[in-house]
C-alpha positions as CSV (number, residue, x, y, z in Angstrom):
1,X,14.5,12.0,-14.5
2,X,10.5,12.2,-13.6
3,X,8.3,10.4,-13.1
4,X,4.6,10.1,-15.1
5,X,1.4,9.0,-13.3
6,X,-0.7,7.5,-15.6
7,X,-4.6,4.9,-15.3
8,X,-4.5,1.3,-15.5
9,X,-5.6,-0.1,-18.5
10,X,-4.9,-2.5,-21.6
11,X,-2.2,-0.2,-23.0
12,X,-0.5,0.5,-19.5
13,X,-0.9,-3.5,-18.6
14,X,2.4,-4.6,-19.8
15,X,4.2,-1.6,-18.1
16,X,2.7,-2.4,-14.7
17,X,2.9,-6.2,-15.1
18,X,6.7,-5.6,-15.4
19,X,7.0,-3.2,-12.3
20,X,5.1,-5.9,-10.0
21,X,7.2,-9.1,-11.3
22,X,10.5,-7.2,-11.2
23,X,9.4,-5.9,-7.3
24,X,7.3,-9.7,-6.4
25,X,4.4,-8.6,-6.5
26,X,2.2,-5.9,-4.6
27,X,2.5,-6.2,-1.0
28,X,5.3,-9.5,-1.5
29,X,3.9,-11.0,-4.7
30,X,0.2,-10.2,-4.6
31,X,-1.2,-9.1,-7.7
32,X,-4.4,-7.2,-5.7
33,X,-7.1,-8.9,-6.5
34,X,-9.0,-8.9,-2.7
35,X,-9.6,-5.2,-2.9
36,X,-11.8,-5.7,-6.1
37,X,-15.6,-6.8,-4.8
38,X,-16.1,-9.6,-6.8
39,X,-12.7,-11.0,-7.2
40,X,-14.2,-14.5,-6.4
41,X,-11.8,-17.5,-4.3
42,X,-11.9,-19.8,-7.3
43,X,-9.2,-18.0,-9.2
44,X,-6.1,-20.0,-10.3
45,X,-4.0,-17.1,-11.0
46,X,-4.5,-13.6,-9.3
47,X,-2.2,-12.7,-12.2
48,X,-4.6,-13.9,-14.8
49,X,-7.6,-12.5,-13.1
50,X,-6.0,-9.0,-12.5
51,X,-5.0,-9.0,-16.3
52,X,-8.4,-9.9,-17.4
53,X,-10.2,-7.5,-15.1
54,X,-7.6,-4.7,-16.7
55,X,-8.3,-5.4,-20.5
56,X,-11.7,-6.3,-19.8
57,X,-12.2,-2.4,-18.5
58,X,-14.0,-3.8,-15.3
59,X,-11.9,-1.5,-12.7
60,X,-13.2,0.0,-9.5
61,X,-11.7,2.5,-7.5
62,X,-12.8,3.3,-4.2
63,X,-14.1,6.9,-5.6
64,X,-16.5,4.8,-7.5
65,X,-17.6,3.3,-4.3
66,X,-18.6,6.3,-3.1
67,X,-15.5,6.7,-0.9
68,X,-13.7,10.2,-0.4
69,X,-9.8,10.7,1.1
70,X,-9.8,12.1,4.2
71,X,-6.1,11.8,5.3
72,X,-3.0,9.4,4.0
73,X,-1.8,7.0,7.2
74,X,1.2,5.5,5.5
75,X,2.7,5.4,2.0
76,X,-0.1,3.3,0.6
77,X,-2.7,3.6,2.9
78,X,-5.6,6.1,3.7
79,X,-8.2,6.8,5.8
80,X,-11.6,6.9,3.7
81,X,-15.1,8.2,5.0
82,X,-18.4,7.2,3.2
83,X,-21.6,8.9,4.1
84,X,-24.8,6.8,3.6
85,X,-28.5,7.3,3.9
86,X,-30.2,6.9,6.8
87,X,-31.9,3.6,6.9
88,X,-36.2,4.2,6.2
89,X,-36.3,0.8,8.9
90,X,-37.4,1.5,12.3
């Protein structure tokens, strides 16, 4: 049997809501909300807020950022690089 990689989004939500309740969570029962940049502290449910931020289309990824791979470090984990502009400030 394989396996099919597909985006995030409204019609993928229920598929991945699944996955993450039947495992408890992302990294033992997150639902990843602290790697998005304004995730806020005020939220009552992670699961809630991850939901919205899905079927509301307001998903980063790191690429987005301006972030490139440069090498995987563990199964979930990579180094990034990000090259920025020089500052003008003296």
């Amino acid at each position: 049997m394989g396996y099919t990689v597909v985006a995030l989004g409204p019609d993928t939500w229920d598929g991945f809501a699944d996955l993450v309740e039947r495992n408890n969570g992302i990294f033992g029962g997150c639902w990843c909300i602290g790697f998005h940049l304004d995730r806020g502290d005020d939220v009552a449910s992670h699961r809630e807020a991850k939901v919205d931020r899905v079927r509301s289309g307001r998903l980063e990824l790191f690429e987005d950022l301006g972030f490139a791979p440069v090498r995987q470090v563990g199964k979930h984990a990579w180094v990034l690089s990000r090259t920025v502009a020089a500052s003008s400030r003296q």
